[in-house]
C-alpha positions as a printed Julia matrix, in Angstrom:
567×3 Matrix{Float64}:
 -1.85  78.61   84.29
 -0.39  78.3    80.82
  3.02  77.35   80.43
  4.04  80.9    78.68
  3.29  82.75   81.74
  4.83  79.93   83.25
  8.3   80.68   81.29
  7.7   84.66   82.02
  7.35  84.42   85.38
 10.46  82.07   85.41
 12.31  84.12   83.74
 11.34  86.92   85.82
 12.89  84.73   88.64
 16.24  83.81   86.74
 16.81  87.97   86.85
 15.27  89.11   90.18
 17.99  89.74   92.61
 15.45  88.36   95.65
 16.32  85.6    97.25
 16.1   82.54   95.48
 18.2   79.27   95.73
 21.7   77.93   97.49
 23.31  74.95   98.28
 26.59  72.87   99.11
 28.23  69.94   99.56
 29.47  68.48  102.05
 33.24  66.86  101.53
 33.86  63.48  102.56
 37.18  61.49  103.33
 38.93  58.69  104.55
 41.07  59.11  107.74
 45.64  58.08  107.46
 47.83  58.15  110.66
 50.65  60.47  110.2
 53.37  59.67  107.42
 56.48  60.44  105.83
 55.25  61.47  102.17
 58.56  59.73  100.57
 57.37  56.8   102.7
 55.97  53.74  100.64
 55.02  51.16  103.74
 51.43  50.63  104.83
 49.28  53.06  106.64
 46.76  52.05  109.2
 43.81  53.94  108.59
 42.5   55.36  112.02
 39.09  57.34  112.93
 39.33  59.76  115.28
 36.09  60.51  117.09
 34.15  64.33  116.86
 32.71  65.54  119.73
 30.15  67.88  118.25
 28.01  70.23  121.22
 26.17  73.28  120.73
 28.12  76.49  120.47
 27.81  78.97  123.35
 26.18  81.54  120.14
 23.71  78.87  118.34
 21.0   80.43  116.85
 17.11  79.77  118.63
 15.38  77.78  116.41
 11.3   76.83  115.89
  9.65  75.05  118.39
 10.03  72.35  116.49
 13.6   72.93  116.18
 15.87  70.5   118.76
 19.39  72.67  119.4
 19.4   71.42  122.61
 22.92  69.27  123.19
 20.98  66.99  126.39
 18.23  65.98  124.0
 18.92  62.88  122.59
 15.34  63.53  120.61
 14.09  60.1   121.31
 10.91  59.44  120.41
  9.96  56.0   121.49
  7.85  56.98  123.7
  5.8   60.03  122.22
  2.9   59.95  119.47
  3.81  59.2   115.85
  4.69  62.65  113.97
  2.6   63.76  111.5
  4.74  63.14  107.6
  6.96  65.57  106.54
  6.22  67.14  103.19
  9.74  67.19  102.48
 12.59  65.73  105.16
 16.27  66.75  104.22
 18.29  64.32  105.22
 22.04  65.62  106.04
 21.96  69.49  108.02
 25.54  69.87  106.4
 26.33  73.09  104.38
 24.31  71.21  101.46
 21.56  70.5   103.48
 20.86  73.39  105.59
 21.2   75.89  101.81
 18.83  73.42  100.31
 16.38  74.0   103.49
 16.59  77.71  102.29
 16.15  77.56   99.35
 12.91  75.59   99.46
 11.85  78.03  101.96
 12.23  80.69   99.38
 10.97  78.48   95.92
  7.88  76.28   98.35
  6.84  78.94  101.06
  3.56  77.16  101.78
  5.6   74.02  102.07
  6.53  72.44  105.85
 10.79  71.02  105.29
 12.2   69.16  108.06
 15.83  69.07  108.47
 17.57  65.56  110.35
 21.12  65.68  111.17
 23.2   63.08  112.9
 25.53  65.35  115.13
 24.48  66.66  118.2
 24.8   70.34  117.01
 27.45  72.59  115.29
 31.23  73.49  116.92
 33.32  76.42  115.34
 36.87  76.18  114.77
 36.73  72.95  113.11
 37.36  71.69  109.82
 39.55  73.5   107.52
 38.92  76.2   104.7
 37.0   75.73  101.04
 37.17  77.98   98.14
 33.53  79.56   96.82
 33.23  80.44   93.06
 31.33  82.84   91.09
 28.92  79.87   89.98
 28.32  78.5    93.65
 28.01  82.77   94.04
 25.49  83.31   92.03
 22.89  80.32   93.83
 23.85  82.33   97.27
 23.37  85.76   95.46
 19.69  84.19   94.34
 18.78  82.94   97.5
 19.56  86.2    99.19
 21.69  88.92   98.5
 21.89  90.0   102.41
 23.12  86.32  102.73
 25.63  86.62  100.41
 26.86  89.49  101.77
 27.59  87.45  105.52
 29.14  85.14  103.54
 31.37  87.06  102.01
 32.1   88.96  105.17
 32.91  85.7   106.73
 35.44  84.86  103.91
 37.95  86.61  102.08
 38.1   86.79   98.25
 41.12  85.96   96.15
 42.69  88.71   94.42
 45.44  86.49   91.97
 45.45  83.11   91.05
 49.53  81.61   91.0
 51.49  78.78   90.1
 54.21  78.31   91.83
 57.76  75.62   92.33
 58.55  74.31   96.23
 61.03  77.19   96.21
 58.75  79.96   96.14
 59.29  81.07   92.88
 56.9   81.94   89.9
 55.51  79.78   87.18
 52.68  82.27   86.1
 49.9   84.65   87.53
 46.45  85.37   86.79
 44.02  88.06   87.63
 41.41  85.74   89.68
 38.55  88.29   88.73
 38.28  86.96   85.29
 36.71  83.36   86.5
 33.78  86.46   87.47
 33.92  88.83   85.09
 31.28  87.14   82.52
 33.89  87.71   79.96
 33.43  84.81   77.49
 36.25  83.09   75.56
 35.58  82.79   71.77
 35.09  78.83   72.4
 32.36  79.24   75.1
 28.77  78.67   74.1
 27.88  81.25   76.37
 28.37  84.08   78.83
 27.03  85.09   82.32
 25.62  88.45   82.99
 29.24  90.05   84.59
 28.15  90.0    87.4
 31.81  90.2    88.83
 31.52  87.63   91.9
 34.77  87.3    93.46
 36.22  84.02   94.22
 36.81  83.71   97.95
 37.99  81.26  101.01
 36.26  80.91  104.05
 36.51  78.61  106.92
 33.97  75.73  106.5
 32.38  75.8   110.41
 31.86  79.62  109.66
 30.26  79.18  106.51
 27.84  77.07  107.98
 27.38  79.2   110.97
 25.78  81.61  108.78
 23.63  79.15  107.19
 22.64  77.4   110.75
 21.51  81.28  111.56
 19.8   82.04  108.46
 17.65  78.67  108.74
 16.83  79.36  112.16
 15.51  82.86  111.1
 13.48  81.11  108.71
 11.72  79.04  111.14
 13.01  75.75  109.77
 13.06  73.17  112.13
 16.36  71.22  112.49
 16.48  67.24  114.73
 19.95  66.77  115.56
 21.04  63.54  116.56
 19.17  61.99  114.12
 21.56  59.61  112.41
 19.37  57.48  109.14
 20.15  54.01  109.94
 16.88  52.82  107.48
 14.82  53.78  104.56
 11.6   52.29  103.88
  9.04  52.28  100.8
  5.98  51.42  102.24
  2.87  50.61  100.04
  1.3   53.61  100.82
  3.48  55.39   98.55
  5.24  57.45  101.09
  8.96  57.1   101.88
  9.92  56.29  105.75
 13.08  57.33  107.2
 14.62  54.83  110.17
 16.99  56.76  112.53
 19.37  55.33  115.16
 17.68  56.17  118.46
 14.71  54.31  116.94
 12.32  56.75  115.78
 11.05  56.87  112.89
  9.82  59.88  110.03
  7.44  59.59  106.88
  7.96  62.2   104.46
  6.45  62.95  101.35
  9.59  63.83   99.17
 13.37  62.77  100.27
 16.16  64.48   99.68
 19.64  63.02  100.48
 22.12  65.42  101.45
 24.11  63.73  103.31
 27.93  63.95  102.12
 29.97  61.95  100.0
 29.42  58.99  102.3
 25.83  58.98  101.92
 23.57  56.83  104.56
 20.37  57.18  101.99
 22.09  56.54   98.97
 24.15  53.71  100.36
 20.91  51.93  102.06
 18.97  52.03   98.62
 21.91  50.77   96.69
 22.34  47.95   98.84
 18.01  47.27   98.32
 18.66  47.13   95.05
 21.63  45.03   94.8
 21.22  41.68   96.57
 23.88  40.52   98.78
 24.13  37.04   97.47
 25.09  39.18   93.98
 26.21  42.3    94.41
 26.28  42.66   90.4
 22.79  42.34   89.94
 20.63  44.91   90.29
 16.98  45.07   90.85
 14.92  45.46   87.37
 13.16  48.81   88.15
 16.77  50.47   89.24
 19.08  48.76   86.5
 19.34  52.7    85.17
 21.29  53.49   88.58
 24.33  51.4    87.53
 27.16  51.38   84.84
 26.47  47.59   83.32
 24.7   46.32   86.74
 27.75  46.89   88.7
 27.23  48.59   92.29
 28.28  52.05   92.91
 31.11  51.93   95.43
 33.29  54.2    97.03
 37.28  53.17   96.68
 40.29  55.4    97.83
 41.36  57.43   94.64
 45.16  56.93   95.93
 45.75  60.37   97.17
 45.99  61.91  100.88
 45.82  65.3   101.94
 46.66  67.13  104.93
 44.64  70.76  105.04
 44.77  73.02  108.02
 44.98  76.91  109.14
 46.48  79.14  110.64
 47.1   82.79  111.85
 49.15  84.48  109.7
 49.17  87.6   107.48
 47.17  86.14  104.26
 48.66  86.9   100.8
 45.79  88.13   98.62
 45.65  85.14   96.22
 45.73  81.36   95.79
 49.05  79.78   94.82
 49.48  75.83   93.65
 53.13  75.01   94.58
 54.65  71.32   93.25
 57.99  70.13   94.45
 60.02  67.54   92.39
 61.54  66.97   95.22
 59.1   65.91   97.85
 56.99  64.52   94.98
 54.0   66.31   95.9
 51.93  69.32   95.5
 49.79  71.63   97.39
 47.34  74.85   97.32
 47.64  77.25   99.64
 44.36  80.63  100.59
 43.44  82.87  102.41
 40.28  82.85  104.54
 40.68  85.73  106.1
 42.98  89.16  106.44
 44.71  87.19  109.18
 44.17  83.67  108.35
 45.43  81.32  105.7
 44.73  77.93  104.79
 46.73  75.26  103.22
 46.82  71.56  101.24
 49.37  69.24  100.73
 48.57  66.54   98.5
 50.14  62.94   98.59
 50.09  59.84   96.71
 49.86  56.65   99.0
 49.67  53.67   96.72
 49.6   51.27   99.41
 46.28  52.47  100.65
 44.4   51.52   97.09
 42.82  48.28   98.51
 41.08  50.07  100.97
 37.46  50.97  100.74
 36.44  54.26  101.99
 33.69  52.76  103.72
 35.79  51.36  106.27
 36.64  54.36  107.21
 34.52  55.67  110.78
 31.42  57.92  110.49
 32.74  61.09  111.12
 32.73  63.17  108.27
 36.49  64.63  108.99
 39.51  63.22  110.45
 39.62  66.5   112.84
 42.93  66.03  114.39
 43.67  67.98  117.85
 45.19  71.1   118.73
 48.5   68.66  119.86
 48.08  66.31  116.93
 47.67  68.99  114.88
 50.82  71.47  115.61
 53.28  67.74  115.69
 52.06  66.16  112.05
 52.23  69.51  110.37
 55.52  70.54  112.32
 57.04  66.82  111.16
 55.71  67.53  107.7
 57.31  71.11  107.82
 60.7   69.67  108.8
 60.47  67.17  106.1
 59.2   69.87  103.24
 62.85  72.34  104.63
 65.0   69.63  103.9
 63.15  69.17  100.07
 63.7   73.0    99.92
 60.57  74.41  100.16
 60.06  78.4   101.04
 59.82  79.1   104.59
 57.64  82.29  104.53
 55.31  80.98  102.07
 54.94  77.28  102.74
 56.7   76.33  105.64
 55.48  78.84  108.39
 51.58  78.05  107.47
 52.63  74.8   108.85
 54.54  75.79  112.17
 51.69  78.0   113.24
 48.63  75.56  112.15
 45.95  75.41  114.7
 43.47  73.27  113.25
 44.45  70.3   110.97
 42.53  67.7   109.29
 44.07  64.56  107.61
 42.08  63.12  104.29
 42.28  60.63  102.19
 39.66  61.22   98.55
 37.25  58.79   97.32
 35.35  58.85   94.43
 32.23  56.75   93.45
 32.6   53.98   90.85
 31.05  53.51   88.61
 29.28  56.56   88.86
 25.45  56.58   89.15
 23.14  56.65   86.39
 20.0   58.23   88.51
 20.05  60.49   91.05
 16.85  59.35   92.74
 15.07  56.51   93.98
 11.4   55.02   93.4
  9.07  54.41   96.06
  6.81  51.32   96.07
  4.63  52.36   93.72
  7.56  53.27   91.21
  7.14  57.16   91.55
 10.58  59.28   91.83
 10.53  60.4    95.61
 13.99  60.01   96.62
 16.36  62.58   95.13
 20.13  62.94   96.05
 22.06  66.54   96.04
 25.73  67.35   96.1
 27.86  64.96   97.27
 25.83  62.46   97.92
 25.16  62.29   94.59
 28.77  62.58   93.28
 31.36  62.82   95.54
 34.37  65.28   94.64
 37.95  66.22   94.42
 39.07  69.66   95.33
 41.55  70.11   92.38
 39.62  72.77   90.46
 37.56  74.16   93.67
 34.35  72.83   92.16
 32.94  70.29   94.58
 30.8   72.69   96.91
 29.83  74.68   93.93
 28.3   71.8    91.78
 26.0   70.91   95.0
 24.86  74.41   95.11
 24.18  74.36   91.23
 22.28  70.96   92.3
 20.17  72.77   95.14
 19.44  75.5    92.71
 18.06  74.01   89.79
 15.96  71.36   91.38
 14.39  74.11   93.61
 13.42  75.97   90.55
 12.22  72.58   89.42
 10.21  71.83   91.98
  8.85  75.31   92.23
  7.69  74.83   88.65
  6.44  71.48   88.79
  5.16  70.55   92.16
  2.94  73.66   93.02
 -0.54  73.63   92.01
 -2.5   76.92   91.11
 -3.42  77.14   94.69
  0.19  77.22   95.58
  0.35  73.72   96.99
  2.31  70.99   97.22
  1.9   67.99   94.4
  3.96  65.91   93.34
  2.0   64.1    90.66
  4.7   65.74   88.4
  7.73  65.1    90.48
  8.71  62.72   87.77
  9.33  65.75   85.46
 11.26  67.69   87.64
 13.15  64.93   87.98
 13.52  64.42   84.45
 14.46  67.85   83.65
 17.07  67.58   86.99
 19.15  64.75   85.96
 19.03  65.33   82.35
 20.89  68.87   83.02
 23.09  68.4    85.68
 23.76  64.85   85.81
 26.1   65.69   82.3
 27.46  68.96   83.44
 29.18  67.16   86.8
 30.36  64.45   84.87
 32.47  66.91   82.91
 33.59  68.94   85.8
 34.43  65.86   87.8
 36.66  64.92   84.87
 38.63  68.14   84.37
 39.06  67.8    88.38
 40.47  64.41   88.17
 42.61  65.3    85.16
 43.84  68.3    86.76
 44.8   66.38   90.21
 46.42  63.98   87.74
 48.21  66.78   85.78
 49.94  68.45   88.98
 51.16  65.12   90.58
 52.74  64.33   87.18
 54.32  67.89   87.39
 55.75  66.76   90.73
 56.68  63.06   89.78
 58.33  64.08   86.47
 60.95  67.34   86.16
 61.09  66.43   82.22
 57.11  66.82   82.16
 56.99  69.79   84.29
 59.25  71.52   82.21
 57.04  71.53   79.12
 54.05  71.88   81.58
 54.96  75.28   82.92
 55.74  76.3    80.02
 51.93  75.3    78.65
 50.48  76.93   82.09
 52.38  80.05   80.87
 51.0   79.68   77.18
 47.6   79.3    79.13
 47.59  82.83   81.31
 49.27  84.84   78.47
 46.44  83.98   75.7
 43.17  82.79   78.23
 43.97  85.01   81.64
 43.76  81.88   83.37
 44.34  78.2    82.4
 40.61  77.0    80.09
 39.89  74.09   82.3
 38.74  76.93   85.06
 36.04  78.79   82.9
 33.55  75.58   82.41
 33.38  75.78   86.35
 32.94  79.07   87.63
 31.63  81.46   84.4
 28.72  79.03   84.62
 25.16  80.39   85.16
 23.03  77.29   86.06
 19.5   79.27   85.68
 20.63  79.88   81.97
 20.39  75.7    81.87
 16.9   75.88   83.6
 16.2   78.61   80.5
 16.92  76.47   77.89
 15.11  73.61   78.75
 11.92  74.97   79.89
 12.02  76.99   76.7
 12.68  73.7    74.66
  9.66  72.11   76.28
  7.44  75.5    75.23
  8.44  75.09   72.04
  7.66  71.4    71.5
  4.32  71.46   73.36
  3.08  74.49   71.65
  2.13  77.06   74.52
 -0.22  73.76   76.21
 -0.79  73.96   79.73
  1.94  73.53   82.44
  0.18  70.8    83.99
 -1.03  69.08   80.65
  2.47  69.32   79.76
  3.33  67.12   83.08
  0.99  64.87   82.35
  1.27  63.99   79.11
């Protein structure tokens, strides 16, 4: 197969509205008791336990699919299982999209998904924002699943800035971040394909998912937490899990959150205790100047929750001088909003987030819930803030989680991980690859873009003529991977940070914010919506996969695909 017909066919993929590729990420956090946000004293970090059972409507899986909350899947005692082809590690939102769209790209290909909870609860968690770009992967996976999803959300009509008091900075028509329309300083545009942003509730997002994987067949082990990872000589990768069992697997992928087990096993392989700034030769690429990658507390706490309440039609981003803090508040549905208040907590910067417990979210209870966020509401009244529009969200909350964001430092230089005979066969996605901040609403989306291009990848790489797996040219697929997306979430990880930076500054600094609303203004009136949002969501990530397989045509000369790999 020659690699023109390779780039047709491609191509014919990057424009076929069948299903093709999704993915997310899974957020991550560190858990704070309740606090007064003017308060400067120590927090005690606590870590409140999940109980996670099987909802009364889980999907039926495979046969070889576990949903069952009594089975503790122990397999001490049966027959070794056969290797995976390739084991998922993490059946988070990231996870279970990447298990569909490898269904889709690798149909003759057997994917085995582990999670570490027992099985999936609705009504936890709180809300996330979905963007044209993370639209599109979801669009190219499936268009029927994009349509559930989007039934199970609820888009955003406006996008507004906003003061404590309710009233206006600026407004922009959220359908622009969709509408393909490119500004004169973009290098390109997307098709205008008009994807709505939206909110939805996390646990019903991956509801959907959970369904759509079981429909597929794809087999899913809960409580199957990875305690190990192993490189054994025979070139295959072996998974360790805590109830002792034990997987081989062909191909890796980590998937699993911010807080990764996989990533944060092979970094400490490759970093020796006795000298944690020394890294192993054949992995010095994985670190900024040897150093480890660790997670630290970025300094900022959130408390996001939702409630029942008639949704306005947009997101707004409120920021009180007074309370010294902002927020951003959506809808997720016609009767359901959810909100974000965002703190700084200085006193909380010596603490790693890895002391935090091994729940993904600090779920807080019904009771815990309605008596932080009804303190927090009486605090915000006497600062001033709008009862209709901030206030009552916070009286009528029924779920509440309380966060603290980490971030990865210094960031990694490699995305995946050799096995013993130094082949690529480890490969982190989403999170657990580069852990986000929600400021711009980009953290789930740049996971899906992940899950997206490397299934094209692998599609084009890893399948023989016969259609079968081999991954005697993983190593180009993962060259192609890292060498377009590991760049484009370093720059959207920046403008997040900047941007979280930028509205706490608005709220520290009345002087600032006065010349700062009156740049958001300059912003709407001459962009439709302030620049740092288009890099984001206009994005097309199968217009990156374009390039670059059309830069390697045109170097090689029209050669084979598979001399191409192996040369």
């Amino acid at each position: 197969m020659y690699l023109d017909h390779k780039i047709e066919s491609f191509h014919q993929v990057l424009t076929s509205t069948e299903p093709e590729v999704l993915a997310c990420t899974n957020q991550t956090y560190l858990h704070y008791t309740p606090f007064d946000p003017r308060d400067s004293r120590e927090h005690k970090t606590v870590s409140p336990k999940i109980n996670v059972s099987i909802a009364n409507n889980t999907p039926t899986c495979s046969k070889r699919c576990d949903t069952s909350p009594d089975n503790n899947n122990d397999n001490q005692s049966m027959p070794a299982e056969e290797p995976a082809q390739i084991l998922i590690a993490g059946g988070g939102i990231v996870g279970l999209l990447l298990a569909l769209a490898l269904k889709k790209n690798l149909p003759s290909v057997a994917i085995d998904v582990y999670e570490q909870t027992h099985g999936f609860d609705p009504d936890v968690g709180a809300g996330m924002g979905l963007y044209a770009n993370g639209l599109r992967v979801v669009r190219d996976i499936d268009p029927d699943l994009l349509k559930e999803i989007q039934d199970a959300g609820y888009p955003y009509l406006y996008r507004r800035w906003e003061r404590h008091d309710g009233t206006a900075v600026a407004e922009a028509d959220e359908g622009v971040l969709g509408s393909g329309a490119a500004t004169a300083d973009e290098e390109e545009k997307n098709d205008g394909d008009g994807l709505q942003t939206m909110g939805i509730r996390r646990w019903k997002l991956q509801q959907v998912l959970h369904t759509a994987v079981a429909k597929a067949g794809i087999p899913i082990h809960f409580s199957k937490k990875v305690e190990g990872v192993e490189t054994p000589q025979d070139g295959m990768t072996e998974v360790v899990f805590a109830d002792g069992s034990r997987r081989k697997t062909q191909l890796l992928v980590g998937a699993d959150g911010g807080r990764s087990a996989v990533r944060s096993i092979l970094l400490e392989q490759m970093y020796p205790k006795s000298d944690p700034d020394a890294a192993t030769a054949s992995n010095v690429r994985s670190s900024s100047k040897n150093k480890k990658p660790t997670l630290s507390y970025t300094g900022v706490t959130c408390i996001m929750g939702a409630a029942p309440r008639n949704s306005h039609r947009g997101i707004s981003f409120p920021v009180s001088n007074t309370t010294r803090c902002h927020g951003a508040f959506y809808p997720t549905g016609a009767n359901e909003e959810c909100f974000q208040f965002h703190f700084p907590v200085g006193a909380q910067q010596d603490i790693s987030c890895s002391d935090a417990d091994d729940s993904c979210w600090g779920n807080l209870s019904q009771q815990m819930s309605r008596q932080e966020c009804g303190r927090l509401a009486e605090i915000l009244e006497k600062d001033g803030w709008d009862e209709d529009k901030y206030l009552a969200p916070l009286r009528q909350v029924t779920r509440a989680v309380r966060v603290g964001f980490c971030k990865l430092s210094p960031a990694l230089k490699a995305w995946s991980f050799p096995n013993a005979k130094g082949q690529p066969r480890t490969i982190l996605v989403g999170d657990a690859a580069h852990p986000p901040v929600p400021y711009i609403g980009q953290g789930a989306q740049q996971g899906m873009e992940d899950v997206g291009t490397l299934a094209l990848l692998l599609k084009t790489f890893c399948l023989d003529d016969q259609g079968q797996f081999d991954l005697s040219n993983l190593h180009r697929a993962v060259h192609v991977y890292e060498k377009i997306r590991m760049p484009r979430v370093a720059s959207i990880l920046s403008n997040a940070h900047e941007m979280g930076r930028f509205q706490q500054k608005r709220a520290e600094n009345p002087a600032y914010n006065i010349i700062k609303e009156e740049m958001i203004q300059r912003d709407v009136f001459f962009h439709e919506t302030m620049p740092v949002m288009f890099e984001g969501a206009r994005h097309d990530y199968r217009n990156d996969l374009k390039r670059e397989l059309e830069h390697i045509a045109k170097e090689r000369g029209g050669l084979p695909l598979r001399t191409i790999a192996e040369t």
